[in-house]
C-alpha positions in Angstrom: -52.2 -8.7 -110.7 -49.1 -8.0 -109.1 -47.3 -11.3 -107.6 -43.8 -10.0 -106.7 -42.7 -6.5 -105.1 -39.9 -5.6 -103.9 -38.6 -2.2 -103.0 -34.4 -1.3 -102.6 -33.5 2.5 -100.8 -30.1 4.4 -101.7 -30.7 7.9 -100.1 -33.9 9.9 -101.6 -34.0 7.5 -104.3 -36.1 4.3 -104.3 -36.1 1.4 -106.7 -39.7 0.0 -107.3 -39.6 -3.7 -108.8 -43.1 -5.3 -109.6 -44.0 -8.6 -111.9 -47.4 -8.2 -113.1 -48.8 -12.0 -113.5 -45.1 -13.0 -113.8 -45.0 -11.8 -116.8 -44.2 -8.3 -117.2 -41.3 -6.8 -114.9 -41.5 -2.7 -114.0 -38.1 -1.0 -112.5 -39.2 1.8 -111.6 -37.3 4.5 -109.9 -39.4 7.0 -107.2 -39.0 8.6 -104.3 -41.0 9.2 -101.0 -43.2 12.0 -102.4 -43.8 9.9 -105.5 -45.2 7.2 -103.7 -47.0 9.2 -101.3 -48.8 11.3 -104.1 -49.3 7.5 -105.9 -51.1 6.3 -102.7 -52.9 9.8 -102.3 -54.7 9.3 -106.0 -55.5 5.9 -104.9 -57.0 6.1 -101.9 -59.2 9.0 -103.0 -57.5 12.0 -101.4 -56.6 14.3 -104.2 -59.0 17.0 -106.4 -62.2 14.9 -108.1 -60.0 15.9 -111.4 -56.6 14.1 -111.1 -56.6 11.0 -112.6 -53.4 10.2 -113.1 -49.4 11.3 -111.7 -46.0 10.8 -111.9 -45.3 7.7 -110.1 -41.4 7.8 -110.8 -39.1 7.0 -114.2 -37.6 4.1 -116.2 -34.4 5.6 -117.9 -35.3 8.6 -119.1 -39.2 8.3 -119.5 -41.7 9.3 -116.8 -43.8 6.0 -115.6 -47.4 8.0 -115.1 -50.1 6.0 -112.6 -53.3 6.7 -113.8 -56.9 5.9 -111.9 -59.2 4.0 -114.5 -62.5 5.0 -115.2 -64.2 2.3 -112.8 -62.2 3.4 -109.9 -60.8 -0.5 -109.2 -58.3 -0.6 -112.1 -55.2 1.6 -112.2 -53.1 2.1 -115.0 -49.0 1.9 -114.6 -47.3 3.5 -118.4 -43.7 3.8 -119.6 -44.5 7.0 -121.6 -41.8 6.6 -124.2 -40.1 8.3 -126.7 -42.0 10.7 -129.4 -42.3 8.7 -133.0 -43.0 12.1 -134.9 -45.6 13.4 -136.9 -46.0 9.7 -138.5 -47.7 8.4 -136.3 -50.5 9.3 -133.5 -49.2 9.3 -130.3 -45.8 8.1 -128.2 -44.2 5.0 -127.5 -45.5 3.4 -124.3 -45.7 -0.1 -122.3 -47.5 -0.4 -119.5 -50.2 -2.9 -117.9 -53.8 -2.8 -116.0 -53.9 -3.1 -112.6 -56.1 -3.9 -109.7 -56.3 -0.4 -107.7 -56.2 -2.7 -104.0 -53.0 -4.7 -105.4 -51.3 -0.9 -105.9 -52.7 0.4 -102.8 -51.4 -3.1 -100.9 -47.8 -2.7 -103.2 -47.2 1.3 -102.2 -48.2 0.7 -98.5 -45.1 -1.8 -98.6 -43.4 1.7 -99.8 -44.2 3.1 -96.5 -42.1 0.5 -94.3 -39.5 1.7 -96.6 -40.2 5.0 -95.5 -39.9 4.8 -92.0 -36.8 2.6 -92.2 -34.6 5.6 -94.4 
């Protein structure tokens, strides 16, 4: 559940901050088509086969949103760094998500929109 949001404009760019149960802390940084495309995927508006897009970055990683299975729970991942051939898979962190607690969080993003 997401219990704090807050969203901070310079220019294009757009810094996300949400705490997920007050626990875990995302910084992410986006931008207006970002967000739109996030809201787009969420509300059912894109091809039946995209389940998941780039919702912005943390440093230098992409932070992908991805649509669960059930169609209420949403996905938000840090896709990390590669670990090599050792191992299956990247780094990541992320957390599960109700889909109405993104869709209420990104239609704070539009306010910010309209106020640029």
């Amino acid at each position: 559940m997401i219990t704090q949001r807050y969203f901070e404009r310079d220019g294009d760019r757009i810094l996300f901050r949400i705490a997920v149960d007050e626990t875990a802390v995302f910084d992410i940084l986006t931008s207006d088509p970002e967000l739109a495309l996030c809201r787009d995927l969420l509300r059912g508006s894109l091809a039946s086969d995209i389940d998941t897009v780039r919702i912005g970055t943390f440093g230098p990683f992409d932070v992908a949103l991805s649509l669960d299975r059930d169609g209420q729970s949403v996905a938000l991942f840090i896709d990390g760094p590669n670990v090599g051939s050792a191992f299956r898979g990247n780094q990541s962190a992320g957390a599960y998500l109700t889909r109405k607690g993104m869709l209420d969080a990104l239609a704070d993003a539009e306010d910010v929109a309209v106020r640029k």
